[in-house]
PDB file of N, CA, C, O and CB in Angstrom:
ATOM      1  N   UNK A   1     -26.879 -92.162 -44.779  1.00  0.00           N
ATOM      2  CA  UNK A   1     -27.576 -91.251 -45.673  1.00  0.00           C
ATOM      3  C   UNK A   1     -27.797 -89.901 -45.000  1.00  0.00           C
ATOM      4  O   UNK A   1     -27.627 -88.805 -45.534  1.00  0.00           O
ATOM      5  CB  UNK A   1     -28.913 -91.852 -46.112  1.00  0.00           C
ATOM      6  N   UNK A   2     -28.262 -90.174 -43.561  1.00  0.00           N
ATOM      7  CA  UNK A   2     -28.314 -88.470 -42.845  1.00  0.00           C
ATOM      8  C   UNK A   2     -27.118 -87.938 -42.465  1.00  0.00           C
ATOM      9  O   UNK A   2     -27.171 -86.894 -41.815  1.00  0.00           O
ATOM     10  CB  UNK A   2     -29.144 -88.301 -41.440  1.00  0.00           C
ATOM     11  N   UNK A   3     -25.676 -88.572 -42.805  1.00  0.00           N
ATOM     12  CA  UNK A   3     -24.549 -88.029 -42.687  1.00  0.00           C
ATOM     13  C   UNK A   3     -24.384 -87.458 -43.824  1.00  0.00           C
ATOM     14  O   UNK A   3     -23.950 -86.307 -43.784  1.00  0.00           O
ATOM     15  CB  UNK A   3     -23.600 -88.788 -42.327  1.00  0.00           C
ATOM     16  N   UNK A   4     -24.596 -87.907 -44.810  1.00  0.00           N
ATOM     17  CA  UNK A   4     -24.177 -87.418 -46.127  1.00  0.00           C
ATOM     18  C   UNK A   4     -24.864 -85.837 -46.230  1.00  0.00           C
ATOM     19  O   UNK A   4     -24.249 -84.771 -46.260  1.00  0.00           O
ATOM     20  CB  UNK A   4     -24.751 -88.548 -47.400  1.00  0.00           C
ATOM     21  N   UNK A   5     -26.496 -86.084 -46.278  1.00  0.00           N
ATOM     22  CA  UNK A   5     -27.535 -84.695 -46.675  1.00  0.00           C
ATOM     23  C   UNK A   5     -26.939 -83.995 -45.775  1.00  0.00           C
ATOM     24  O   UNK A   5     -26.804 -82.841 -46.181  1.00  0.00           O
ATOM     25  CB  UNK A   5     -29.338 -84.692 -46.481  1.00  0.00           C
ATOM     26  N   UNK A   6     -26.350 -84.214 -44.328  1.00  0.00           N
ATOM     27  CA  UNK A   6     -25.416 -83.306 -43.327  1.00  0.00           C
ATOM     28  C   UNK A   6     -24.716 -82.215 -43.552  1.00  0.00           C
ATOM     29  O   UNK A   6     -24.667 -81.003 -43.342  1.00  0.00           O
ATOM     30  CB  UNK A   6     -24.510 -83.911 -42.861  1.00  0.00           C
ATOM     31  N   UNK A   7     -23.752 -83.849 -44.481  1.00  0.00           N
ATOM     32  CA  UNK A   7     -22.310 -82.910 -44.818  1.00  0.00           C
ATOM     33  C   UNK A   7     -22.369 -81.997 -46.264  1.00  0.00           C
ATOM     34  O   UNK A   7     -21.535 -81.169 -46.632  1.00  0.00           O
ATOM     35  CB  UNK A   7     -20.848 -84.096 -45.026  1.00  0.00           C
ATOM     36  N   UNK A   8     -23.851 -82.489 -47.092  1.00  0.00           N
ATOM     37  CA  UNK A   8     -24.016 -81.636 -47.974  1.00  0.00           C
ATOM     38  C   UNK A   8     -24.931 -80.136 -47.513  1.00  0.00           C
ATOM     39  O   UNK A   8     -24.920 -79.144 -48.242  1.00  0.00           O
ATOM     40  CB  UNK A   8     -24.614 -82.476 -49.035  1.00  0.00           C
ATOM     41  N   UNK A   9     -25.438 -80.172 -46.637  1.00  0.00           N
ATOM     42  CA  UNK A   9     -26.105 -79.092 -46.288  1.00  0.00           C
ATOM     43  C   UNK A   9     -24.782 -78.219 -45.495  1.00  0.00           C
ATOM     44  O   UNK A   9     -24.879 -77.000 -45.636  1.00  0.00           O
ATOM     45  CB  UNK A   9     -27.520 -79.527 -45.348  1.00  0.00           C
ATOM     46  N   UNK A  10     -23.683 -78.651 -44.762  1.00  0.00           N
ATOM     47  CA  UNK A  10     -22.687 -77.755 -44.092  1.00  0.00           C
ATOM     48  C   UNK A  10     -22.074 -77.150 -45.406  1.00  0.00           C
ATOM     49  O   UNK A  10     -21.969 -75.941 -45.607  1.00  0.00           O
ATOM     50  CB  UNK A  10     -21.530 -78.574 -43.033  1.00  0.00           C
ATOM     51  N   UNK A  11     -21.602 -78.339 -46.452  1.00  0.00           N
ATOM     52  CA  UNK A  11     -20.784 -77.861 -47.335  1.00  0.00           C
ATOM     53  C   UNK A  11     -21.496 -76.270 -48.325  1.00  0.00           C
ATOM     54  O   UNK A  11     -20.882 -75.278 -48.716  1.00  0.00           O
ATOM     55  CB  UNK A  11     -20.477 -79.287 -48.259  1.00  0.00           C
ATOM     56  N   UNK A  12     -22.624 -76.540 -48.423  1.00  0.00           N
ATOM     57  CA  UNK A  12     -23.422 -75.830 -48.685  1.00  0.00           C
ATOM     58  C   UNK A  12     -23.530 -74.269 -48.216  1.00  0.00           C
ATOM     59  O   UNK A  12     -23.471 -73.343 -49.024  1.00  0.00           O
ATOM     60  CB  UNK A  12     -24.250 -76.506 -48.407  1.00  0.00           C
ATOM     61  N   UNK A  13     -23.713 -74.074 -46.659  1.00  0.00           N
ATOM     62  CA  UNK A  13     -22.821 -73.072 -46.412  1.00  0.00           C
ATOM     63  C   UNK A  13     -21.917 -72.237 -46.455  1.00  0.00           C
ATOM     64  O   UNK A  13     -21.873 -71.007 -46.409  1.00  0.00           O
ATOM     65  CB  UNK A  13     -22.658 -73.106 -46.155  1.00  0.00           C
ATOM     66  N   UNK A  14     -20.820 -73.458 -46.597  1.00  0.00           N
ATOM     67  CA  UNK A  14     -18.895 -72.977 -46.464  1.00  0.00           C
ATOM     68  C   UNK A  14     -18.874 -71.965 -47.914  1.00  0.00           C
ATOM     69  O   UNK A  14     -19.556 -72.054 -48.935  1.00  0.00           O
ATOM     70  CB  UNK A  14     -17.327 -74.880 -46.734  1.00  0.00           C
ATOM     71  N   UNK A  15     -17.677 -70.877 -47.487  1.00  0.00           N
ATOM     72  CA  UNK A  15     -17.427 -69.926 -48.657  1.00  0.00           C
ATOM     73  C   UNK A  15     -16.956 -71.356 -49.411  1.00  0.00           C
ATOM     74  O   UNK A  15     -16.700 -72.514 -49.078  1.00  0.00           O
ATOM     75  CB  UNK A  15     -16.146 -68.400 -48.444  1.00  0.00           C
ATOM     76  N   UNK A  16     -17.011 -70.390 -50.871  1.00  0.00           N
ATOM     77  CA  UNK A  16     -15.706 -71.653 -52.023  1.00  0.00           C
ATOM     78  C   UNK A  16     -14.581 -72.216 -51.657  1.00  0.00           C
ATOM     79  O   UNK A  16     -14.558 -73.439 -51.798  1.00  0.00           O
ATOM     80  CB  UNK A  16     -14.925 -71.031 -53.275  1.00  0.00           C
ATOM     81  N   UNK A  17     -13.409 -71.597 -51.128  1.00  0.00           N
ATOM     82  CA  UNK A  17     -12.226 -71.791 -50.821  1.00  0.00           C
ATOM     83  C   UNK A  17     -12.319 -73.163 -49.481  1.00  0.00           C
ATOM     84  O   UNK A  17     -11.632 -74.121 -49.127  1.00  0.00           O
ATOM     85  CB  UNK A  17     -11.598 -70.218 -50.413  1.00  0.00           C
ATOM     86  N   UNK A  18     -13.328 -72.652 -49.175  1.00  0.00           N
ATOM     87  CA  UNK A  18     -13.207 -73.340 -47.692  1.00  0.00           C
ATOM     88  C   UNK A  18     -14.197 -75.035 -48.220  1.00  0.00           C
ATOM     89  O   UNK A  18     -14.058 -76.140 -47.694  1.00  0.00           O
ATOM     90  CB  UNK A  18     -14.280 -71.995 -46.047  1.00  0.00           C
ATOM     91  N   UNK A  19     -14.917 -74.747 -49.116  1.00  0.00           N
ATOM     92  CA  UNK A  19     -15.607 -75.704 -49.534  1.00  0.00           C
ATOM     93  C   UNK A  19     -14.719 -77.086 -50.220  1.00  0.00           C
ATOM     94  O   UNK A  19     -14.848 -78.302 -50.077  1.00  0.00           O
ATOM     95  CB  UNK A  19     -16.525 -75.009 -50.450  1.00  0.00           C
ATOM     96  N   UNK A  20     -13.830 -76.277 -50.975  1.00  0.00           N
ATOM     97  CA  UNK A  20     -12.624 -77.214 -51.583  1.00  0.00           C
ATOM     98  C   UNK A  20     -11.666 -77.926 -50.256  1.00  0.00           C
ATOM     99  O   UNK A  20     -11.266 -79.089 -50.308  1.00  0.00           O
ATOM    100  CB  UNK A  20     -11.481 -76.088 -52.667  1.00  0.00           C
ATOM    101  N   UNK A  21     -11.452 -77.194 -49.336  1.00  0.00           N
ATOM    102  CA  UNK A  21     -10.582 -77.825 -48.187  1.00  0.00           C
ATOM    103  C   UNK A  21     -11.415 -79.243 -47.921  1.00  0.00           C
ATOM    104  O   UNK A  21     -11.004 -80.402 -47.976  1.00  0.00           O
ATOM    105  CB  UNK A  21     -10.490 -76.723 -46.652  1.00  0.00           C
ATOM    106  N   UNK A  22     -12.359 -78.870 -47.701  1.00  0.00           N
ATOM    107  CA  UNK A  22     -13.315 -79.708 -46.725  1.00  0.00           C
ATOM    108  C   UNK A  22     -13.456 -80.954 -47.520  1.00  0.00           C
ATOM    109  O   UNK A  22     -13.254 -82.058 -47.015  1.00  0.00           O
ATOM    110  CB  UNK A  22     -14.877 -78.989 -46.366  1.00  0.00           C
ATOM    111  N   UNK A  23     -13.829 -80.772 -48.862  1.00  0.00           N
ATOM    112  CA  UNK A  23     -14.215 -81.891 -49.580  1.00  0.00           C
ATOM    113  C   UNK A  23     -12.513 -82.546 -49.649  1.00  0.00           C
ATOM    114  O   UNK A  23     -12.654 -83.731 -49.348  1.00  0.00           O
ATOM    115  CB  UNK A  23     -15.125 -81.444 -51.207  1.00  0.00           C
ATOM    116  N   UNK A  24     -11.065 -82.293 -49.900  1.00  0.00           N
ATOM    117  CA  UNK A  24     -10.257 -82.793 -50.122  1.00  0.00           C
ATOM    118  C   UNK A  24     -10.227 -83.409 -48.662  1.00  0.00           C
ATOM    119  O   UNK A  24     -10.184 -84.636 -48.574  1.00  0.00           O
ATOM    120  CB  UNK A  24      -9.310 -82.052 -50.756  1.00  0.00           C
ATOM    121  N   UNK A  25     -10.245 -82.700 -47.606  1.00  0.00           N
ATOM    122  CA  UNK A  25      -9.848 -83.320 -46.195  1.00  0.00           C
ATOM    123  C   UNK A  25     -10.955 -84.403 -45.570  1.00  0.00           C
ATOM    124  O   UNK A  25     -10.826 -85.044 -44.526  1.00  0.00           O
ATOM    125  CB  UNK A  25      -9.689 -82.033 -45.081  1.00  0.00           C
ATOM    126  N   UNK A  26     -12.150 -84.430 -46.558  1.00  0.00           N
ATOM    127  CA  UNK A  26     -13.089 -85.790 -46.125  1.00  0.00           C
ATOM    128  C   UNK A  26     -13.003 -86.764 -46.928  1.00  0.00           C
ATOM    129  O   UNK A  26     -13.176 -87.899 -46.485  1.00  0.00           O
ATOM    130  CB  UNK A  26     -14.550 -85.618 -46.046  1.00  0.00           C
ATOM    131  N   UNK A  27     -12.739 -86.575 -48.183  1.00  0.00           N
ATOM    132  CA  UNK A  27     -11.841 -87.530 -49.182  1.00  0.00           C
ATOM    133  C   UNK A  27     -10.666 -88.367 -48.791  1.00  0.00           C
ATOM    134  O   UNK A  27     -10.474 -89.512 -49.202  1.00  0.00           O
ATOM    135  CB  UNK A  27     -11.262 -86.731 -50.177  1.00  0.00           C
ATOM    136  N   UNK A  28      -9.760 -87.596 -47.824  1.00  0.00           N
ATOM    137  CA  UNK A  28      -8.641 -88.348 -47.484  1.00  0.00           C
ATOM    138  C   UNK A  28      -8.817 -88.722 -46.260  1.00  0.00           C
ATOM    139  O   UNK A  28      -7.965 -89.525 -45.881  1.00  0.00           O
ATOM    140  CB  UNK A  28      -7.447 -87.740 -47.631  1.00  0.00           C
ATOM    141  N   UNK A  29      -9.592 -88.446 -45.512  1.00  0.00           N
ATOM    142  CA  UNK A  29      -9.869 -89.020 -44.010  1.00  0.00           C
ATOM    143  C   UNK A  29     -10.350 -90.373 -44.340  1.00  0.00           C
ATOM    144  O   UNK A  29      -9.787 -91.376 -43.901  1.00  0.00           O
ATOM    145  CB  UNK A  29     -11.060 -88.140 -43.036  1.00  0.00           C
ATOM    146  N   UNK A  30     -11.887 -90.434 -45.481  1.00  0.00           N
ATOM    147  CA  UNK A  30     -12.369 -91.831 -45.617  1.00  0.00           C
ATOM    148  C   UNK A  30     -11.159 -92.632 -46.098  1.00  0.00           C
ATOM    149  O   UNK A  30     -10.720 -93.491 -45.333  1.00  0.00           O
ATOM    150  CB  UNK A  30     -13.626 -91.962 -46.644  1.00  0.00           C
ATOM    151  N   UNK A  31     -10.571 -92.442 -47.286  1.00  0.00           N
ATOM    152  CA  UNK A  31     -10.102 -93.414 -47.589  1.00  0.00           C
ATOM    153  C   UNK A  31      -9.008 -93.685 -46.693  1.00  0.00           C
ATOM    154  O   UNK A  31      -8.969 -94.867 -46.351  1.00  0.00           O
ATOM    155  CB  UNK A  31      -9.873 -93.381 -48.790  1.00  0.00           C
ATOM    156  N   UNK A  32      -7.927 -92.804 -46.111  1.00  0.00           N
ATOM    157  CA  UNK A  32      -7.228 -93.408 -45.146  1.00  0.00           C
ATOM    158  C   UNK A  32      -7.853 -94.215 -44.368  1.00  0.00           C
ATOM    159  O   UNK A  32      -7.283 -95.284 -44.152  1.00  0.00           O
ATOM    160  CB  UNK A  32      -6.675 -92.646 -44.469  1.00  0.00           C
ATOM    161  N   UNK A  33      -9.019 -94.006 -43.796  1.00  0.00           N
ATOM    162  CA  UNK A  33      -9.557 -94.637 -42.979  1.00  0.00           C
ATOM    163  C   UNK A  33     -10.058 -96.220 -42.944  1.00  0.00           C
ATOM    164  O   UNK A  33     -10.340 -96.978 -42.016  1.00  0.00           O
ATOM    165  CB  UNK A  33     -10.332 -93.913 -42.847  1.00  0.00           C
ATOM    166  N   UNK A  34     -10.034 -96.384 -44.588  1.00  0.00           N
ATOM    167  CA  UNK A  34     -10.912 -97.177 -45.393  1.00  0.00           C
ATOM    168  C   UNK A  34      -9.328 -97.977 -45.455  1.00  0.00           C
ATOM    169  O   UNK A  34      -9.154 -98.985 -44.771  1.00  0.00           O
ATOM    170  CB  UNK A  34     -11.920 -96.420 -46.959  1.00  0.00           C
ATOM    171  N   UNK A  35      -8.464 -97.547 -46.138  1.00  0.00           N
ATOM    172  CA  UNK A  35      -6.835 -98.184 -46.146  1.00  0.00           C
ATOM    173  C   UNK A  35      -6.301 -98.947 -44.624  1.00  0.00           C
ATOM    174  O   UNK A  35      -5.753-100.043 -44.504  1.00  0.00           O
ATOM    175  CB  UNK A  35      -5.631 -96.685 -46.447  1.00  0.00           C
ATOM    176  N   UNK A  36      -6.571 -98.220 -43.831  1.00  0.00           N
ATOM    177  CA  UNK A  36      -5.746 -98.744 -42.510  1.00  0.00           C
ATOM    178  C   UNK A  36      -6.777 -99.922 -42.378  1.00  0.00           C
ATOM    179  O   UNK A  36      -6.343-101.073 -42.386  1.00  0.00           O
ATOM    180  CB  UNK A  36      -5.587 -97.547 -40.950  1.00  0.00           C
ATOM    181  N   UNK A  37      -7.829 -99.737 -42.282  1.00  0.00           N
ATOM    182  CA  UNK A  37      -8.886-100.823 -41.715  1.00  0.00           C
ATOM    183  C   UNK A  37      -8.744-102.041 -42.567  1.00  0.00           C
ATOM    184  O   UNK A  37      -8.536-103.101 -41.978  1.00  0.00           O
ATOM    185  CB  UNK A  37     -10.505-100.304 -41.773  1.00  0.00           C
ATOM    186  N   UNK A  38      -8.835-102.041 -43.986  1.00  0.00           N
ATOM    187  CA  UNK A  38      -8.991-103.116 -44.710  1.00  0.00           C
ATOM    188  C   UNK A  38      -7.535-103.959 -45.364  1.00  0.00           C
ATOM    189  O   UNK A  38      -7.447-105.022 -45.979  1.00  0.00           O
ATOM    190  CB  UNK A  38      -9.921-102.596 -45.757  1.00  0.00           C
ATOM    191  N   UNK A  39      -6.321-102.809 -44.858  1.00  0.00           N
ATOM    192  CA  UNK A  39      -5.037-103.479 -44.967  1.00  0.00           C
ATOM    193  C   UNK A  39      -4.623-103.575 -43.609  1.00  0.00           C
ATOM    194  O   UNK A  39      -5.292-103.658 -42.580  1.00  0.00           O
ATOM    195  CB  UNK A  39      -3.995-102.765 -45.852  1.00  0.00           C
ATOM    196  N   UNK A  40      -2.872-103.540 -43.881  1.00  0.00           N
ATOM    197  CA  UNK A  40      -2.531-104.332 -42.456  1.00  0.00           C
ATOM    198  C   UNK A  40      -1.804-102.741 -41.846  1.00  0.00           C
ATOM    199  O   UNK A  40      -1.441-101.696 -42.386  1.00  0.00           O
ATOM    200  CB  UNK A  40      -1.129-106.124 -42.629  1.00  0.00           C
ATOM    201  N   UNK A  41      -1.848-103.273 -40.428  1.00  0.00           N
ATOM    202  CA  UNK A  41      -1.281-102.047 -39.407  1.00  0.00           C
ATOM    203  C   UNK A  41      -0.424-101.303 -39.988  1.00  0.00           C
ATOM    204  O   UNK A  41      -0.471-100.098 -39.744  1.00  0.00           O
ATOM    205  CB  UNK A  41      -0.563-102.455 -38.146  1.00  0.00           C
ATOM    206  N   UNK A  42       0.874-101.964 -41.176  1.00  0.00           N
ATOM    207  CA  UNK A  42       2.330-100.673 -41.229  1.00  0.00           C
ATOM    208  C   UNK A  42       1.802 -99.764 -41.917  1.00  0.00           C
ATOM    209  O   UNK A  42       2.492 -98.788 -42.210  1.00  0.00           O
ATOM    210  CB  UNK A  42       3.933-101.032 -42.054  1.00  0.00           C
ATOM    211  N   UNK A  43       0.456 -99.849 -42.350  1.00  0.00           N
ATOM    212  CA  UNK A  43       0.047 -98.575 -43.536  1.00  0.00           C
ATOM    213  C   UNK A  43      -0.610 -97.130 -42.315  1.00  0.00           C
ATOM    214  O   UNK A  43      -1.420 -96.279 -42.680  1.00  0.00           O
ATOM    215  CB  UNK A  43      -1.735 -99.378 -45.014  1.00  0.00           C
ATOM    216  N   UNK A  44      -0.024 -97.202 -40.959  1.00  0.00           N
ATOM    217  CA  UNK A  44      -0.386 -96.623 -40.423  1.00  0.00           C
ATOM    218  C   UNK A  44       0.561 -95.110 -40.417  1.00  0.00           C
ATOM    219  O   UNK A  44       0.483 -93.982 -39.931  1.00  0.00           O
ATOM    220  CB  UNK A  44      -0.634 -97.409 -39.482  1.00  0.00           C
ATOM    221  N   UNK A  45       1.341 -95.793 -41.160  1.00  0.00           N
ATOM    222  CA  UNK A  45       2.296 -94.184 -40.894  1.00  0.00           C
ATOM    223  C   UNK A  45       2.306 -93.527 -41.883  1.00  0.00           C
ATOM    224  O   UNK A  45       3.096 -92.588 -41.975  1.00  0.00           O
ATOM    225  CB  UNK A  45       3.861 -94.178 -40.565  1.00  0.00           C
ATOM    226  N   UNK A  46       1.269 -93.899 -43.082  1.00  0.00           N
ATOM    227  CA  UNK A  46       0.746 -93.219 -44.646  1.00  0.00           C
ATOM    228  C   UNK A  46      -0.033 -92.929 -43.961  1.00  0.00           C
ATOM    229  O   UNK A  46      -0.219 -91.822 -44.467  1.00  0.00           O
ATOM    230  CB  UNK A  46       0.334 -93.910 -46.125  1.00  0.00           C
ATOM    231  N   UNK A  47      -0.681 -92.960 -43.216  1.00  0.00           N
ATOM    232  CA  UNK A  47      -2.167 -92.712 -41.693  1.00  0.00           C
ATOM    233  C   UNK A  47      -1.849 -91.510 -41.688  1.00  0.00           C
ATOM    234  O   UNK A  47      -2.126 -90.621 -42.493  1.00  0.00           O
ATOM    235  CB  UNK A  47      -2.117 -93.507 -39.744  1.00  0.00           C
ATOM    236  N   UNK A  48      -0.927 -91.483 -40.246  1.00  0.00           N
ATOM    237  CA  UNK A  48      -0.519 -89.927 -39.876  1.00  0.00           C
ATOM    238  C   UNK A  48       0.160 -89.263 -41.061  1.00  0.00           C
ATOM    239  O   UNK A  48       0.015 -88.051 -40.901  1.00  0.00           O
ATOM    240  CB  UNK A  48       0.562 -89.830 -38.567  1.00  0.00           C
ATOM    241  N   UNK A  49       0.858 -89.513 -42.214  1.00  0.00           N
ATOM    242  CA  UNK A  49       1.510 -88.844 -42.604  1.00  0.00           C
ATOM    243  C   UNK A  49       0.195 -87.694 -43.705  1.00  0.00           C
ATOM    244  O   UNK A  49       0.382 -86.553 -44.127  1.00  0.00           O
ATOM    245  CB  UNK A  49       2.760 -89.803 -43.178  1.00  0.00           C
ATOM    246  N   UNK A  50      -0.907 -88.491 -43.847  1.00  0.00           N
ATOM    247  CA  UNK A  50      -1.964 -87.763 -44.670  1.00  0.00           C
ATOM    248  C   UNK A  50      -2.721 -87.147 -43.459  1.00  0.00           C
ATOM    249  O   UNK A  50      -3.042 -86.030 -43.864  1.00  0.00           O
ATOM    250  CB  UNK A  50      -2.965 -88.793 -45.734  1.00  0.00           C
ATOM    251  N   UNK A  51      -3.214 -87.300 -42.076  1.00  0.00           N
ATOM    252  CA  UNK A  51      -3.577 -86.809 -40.922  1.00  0.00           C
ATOM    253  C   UNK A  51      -2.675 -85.218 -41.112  1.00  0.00           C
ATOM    254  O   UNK A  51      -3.124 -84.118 -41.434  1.00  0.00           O
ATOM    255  CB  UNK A  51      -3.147 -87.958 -39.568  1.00  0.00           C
ATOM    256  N   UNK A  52      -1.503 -85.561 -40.828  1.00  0.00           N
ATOM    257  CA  UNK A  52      -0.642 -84.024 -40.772  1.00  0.00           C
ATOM    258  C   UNK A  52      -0.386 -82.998 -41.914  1.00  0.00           C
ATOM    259  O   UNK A  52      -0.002 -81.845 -41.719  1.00  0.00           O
ATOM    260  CB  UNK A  52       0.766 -84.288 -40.408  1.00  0.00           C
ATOM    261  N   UNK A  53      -0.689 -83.646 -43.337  1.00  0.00           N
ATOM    262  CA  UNK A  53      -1.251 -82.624 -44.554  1.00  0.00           C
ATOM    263  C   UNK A  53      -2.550 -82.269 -43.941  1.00  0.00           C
ATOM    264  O   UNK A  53      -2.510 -81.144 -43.444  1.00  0.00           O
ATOM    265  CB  UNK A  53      -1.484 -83.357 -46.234  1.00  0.00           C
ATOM    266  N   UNK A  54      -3.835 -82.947 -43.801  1.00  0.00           N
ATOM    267  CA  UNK A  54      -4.806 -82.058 -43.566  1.00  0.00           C
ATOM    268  C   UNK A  54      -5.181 -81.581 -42.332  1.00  0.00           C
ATOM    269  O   UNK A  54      -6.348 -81.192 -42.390  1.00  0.00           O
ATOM    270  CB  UNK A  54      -5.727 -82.458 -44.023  1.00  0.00           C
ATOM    271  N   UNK A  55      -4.790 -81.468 -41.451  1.00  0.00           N
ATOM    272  CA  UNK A  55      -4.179 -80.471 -40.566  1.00  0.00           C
ATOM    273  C   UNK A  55      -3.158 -79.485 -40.941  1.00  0.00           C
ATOM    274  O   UNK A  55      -2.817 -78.826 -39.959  1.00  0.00           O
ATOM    275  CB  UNK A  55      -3.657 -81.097 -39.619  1.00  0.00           C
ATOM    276  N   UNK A  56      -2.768 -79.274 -41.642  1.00  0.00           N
ATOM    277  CA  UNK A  56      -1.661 -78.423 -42.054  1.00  0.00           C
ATOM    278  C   UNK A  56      -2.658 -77.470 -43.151  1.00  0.00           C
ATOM    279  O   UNK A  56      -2.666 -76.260 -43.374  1.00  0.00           O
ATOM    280  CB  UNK A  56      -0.177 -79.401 -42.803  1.00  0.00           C
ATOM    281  N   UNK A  57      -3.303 -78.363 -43.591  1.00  0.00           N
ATOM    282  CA  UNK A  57      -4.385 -77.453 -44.963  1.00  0.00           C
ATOM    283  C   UNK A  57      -5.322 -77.256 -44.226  1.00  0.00           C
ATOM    284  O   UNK A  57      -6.064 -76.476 -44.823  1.00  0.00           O
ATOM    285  CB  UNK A  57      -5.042 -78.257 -46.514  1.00  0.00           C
ATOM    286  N   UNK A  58      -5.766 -77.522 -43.194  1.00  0.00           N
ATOM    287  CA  UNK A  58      -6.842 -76.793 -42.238  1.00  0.00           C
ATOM    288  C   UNK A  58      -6.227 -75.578 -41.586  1.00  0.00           C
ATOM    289  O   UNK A  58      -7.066 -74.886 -41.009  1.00  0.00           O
ATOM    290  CB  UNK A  58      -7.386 -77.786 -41.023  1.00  0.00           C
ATOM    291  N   UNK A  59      -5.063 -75.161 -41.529  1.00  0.00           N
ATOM    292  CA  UNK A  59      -4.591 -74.607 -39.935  1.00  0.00           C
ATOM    293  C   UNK A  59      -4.974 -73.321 -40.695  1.00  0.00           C
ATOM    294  O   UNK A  59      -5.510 -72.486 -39.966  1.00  0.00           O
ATOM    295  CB  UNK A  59      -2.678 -74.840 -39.097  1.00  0.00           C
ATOM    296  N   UNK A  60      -4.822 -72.948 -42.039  1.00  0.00           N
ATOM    297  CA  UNK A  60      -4.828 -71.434 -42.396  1.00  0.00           C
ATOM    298  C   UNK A  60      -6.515 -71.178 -42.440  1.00  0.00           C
ATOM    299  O   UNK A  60      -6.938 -70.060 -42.733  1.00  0.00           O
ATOM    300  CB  UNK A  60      -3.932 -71.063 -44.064  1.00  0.00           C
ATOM    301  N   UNK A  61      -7.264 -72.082 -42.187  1.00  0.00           N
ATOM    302  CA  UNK A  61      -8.638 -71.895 -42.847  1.00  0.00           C
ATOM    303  C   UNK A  61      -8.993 -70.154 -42.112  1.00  0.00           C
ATOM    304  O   UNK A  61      -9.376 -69.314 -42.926  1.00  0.00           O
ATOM    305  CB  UNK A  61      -9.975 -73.456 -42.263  1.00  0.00           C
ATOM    306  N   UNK A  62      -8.900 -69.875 -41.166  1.00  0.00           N
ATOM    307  CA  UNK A  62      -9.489 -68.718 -40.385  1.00  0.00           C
ATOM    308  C   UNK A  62      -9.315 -67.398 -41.219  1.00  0.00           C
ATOM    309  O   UNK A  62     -10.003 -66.392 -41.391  1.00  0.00           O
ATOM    310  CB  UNK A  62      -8.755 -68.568 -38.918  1.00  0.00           C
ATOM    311  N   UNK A  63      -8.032 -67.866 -41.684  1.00  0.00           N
ATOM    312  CA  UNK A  63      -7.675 -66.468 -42.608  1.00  0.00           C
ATOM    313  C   UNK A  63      -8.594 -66.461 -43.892  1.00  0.00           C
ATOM    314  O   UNK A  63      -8.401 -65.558 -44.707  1.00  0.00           O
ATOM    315  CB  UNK A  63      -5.934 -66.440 -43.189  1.00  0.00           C
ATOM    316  N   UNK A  64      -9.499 -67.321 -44.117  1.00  0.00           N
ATOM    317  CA  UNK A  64     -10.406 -67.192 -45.043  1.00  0.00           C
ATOM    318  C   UNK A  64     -11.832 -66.603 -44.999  1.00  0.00           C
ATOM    319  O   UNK A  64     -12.424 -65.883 -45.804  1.00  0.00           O
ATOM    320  CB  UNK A  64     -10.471 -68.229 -45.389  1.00  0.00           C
ATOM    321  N   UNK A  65     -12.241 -67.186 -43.684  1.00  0.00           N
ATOM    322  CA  UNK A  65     -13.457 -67.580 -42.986  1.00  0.00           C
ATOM    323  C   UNK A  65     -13.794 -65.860 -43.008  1.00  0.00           C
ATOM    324  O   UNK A  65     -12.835 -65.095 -43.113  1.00  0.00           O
ATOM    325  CB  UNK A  65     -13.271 -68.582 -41.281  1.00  0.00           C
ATOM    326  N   UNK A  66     -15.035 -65.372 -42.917  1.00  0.00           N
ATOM    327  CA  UNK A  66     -15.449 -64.173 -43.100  1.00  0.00           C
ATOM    328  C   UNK A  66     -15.443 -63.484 -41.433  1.00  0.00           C
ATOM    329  O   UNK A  66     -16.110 -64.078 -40.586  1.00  0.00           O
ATOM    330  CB  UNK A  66     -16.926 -64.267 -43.934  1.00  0.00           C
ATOM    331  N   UNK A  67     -14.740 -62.347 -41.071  1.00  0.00           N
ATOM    332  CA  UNK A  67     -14.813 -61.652 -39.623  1.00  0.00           C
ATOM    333  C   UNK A  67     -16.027 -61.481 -39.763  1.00  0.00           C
ATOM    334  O   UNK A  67     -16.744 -60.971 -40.623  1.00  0.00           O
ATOM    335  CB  UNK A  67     -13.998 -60.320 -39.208  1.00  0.00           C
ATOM    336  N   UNK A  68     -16.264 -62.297 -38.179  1.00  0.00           N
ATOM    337  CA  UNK A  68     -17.654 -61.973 -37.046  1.00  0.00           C
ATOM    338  C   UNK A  68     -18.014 -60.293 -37.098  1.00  0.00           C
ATOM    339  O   UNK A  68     -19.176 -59.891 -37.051  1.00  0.00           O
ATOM    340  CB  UNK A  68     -17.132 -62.417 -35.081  1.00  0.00           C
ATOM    341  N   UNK A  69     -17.120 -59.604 -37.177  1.00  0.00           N
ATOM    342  CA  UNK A  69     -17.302 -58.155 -36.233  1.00  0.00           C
ATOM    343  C   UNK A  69     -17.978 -57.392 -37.968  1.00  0.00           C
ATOM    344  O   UNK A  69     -19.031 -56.754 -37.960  1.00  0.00           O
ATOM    345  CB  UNK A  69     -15.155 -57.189 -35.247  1.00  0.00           C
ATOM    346  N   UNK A  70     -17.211 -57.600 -39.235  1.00  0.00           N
ATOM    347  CA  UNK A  70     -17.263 -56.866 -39.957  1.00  0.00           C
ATOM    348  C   UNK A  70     -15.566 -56.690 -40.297  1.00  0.00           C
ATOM    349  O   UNK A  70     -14.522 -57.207 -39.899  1.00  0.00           O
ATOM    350  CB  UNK A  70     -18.139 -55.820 -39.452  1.00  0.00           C
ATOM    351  N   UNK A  71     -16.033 -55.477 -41.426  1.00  0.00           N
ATOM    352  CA  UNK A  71     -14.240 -54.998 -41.947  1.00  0.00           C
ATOM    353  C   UNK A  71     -14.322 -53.992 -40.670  1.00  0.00           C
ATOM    354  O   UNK A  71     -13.363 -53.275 -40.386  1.00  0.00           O
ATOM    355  CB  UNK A  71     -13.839 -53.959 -44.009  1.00  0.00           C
TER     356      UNK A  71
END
């Protein structure tokens, strides 16, 4: 429960754009996570293969994120 109010108070923060990443890339972390554990080991390479989409949909996040310094 104090993970959740957590991740709703960070999400809370995040611009929009960045808010949508986050919620798709914790969506697919649980349930992959939830898949490998409660099936059997070969579903491990649907594992990495959803691991390396959201890493791949994370990598541009910076170009979103608002500059420290200003324009």
């Amino acid at each position: 429960m104090v993970d959740l109010l957590f991740l709703l108070l960070l999400l809370s923060l995040l611009p929009p754009l960045l808010l949508v990443v986050a919620i798709l890339s914790f969506l697919f972390f649980h349930f992959e996570v939830a898949h490998v554990l409660l099936l059997c080991p070969q579903s491990l390479y649907s594992h990495f293969t959803i691991g390396l989409f959201c890493f791949l949909l994370l990598l541009p996040l910076p170009l979103f994120l608002p500059h420290p310094f200003g324009s």
